[in-house]
C-alpha positions in Angstrom: -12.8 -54.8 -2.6 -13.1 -58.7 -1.9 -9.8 -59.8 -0.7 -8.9 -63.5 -2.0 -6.8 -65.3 1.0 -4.8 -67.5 -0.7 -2.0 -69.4 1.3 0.5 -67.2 0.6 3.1 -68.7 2.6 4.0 -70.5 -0.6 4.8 -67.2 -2.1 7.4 -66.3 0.3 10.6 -65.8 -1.4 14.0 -66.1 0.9 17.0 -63.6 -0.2 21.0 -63.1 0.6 23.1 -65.7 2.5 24.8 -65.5 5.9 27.7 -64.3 4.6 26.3 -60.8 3.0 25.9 -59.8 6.7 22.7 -57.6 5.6 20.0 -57.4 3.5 18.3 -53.9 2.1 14.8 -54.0 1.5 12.8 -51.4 -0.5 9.6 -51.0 -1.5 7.1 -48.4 -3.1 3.3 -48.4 -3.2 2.9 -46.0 -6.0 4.6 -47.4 -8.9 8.4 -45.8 -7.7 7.3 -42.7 -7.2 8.5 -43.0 -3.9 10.1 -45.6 -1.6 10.5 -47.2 1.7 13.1 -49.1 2.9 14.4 -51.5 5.8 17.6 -52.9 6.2 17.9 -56.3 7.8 20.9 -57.2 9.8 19.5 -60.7 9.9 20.1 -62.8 6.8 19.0 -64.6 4.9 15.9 -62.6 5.0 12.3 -63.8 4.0 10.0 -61.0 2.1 6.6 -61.4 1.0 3.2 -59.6 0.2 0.2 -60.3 0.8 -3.6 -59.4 0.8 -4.6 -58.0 4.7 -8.0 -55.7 6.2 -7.1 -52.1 7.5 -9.3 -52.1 10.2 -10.8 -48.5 11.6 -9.9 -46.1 8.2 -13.2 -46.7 6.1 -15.9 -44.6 6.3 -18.6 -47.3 6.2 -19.3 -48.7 10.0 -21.1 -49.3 13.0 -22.8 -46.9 14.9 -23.1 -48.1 18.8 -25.4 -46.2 21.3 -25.7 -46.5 25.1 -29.5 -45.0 25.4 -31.3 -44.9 28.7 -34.6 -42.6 29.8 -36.2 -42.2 32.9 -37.4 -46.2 33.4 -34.4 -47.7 31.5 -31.1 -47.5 32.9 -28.7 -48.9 30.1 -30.2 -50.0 26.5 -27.3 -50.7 23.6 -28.4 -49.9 20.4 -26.7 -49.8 16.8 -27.2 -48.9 13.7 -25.2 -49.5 10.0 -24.1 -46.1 8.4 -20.9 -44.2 7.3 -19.2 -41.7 9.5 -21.6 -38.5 8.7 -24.7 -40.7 10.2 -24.5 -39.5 13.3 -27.6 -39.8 16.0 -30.4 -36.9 16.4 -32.2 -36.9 19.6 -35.9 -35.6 19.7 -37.6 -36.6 22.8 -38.7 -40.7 21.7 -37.2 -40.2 18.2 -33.7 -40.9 17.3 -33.1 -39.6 13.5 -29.7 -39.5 11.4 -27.7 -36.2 10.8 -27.1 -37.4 7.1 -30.4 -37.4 6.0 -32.9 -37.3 8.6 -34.3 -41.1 8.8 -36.3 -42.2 11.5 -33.6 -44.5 13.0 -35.7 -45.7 16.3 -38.9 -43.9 17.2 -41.6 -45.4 20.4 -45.0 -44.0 21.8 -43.5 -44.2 25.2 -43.9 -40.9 26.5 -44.2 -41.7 29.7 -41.1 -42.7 30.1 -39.4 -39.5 29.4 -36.7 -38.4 26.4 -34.3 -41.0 25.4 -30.8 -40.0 26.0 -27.4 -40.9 25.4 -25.1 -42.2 27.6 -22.5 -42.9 24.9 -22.1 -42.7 21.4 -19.4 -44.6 19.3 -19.3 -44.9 15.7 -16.6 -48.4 14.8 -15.2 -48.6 10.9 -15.5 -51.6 9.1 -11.9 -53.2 7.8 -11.3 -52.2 4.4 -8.8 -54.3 1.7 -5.4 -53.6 1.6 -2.2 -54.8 1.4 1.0 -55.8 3.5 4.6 -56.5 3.2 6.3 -58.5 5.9 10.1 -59.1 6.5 10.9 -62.0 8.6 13.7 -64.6 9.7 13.5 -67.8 7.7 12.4 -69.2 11.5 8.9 -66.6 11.2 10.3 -64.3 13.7 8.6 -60.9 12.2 11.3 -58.1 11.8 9.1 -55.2 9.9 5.9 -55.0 8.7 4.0 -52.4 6.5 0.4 -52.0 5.3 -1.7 -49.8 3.0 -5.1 -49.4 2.0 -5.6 -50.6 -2.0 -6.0 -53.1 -4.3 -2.6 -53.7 -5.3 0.7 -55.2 -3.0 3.9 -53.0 -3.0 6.7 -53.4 -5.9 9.7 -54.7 -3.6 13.6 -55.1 -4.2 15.8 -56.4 -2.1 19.7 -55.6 -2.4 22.2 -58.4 -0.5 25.2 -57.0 1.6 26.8 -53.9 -1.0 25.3 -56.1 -4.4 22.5 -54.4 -6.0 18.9 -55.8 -6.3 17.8 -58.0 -9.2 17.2 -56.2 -12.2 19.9 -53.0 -11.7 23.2 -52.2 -12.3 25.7 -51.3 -9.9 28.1 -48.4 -10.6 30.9 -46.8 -8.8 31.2 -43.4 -7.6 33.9 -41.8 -4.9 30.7 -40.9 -2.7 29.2 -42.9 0.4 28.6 -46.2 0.3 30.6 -45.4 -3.0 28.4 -46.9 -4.9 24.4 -46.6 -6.5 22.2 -49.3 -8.3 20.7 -47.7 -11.6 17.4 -49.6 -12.8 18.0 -51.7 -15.8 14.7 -51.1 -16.8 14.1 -47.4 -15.9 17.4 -46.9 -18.0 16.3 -48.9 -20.5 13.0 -46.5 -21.3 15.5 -43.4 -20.9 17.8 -44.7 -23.6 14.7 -45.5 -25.5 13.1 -41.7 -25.1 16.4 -40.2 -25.8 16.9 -42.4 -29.2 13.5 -41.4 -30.4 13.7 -37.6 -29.5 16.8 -37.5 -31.7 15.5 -39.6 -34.7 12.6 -37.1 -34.5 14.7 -34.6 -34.7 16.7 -35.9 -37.7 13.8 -37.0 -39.6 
């Protein structure tokens, strides 16, 4: 995936006021299947998302060898593959695991079997996605990533309101309150209405 790094410092959006004394920030990566939250005691709170690499979980890489025989000490050597390419050593010929191509081969008998000294195979980043939650001065309070093509939905909920786009209800359990999504509601209603009038004919 080809990440586009925009300047998104313009897309930073500041939330709650000084006076809400903390700020409750969730998040899901999966479309609110499930969630992950951090609450701020600083406020206000900045919040944004934005395109990042995940370095060392991809399976395409680098493949780094520290070869010597009995003339050459030390010789670095490296080779593009994914993670099953592994090195095969046969005397002067080094071959991969995956599929058996000739990866360096020499006459140079004389010299004696290349070995290895060290072998080290090094991901390449892949795209993803971040979330940050600063202070409006830039001083980073949390941070989360994930591989993907897509940022994380976010909400953030000031001091005991409820995030944009919910509705707060009362109930006699702790905090003694819960935030029901508008929207989520919304298509519940909807699914009940139409199960009924299905029903009626």
């Amino acid at each position: 995936m080809k990440l586009n790094y925009t300047d998104y410092t313009k897309l930073k959006m500041q939330y709650c006021n000084a006076e809400d004394k903390d700020a409750t920030i969730k998040w899901s990566w999966d479309n609110g299947k499930t969630f992950k939250q951090y609450i701020s005691q600083v406020v206000p709170v900045v919040v944004h998302t934005a395109p990042t690499p995940i370095e060392g979980i991809g399976t395409i890489g680098t493949w780094t060898l520290d070869i010597y025989d009995n003339i050459t000490t030390s010789y670095i050597f490296s080779y593009s593959g994914d993670a099953t390419d592994s090195p095969i050593f046969n005397n002067r010929t080094i071959t991969s695991a995956k599929d058996g191509r000739v990866l360096s081969s020499d006459p140079n008998n004389h010299a004696g079997p290349v070995r290895a000294r060290s072998i080290k195979f090094t991901a390449e980043p892949i795209g993803g996605y971040k979330i940050i939650i600063s202070t409006v001065s830039g001083g980073k309070l949390y941070e989360d990533k994930k591989a993907g093509n897509a940022p994380p939905n976010f909400t953030v909920a000031c001091g005991k309101n409820c995030p944009e786009g919910s509705h707060k209800c009362t109930h006699n359990k702790y905090p003694g309150y819960c935030c029901l999504d508008c929207s989520a509601t919304a298509a519940s209603i909807r699914a009940i209405t139409n199960e009924l009038r299905a029903k009626n004919g």
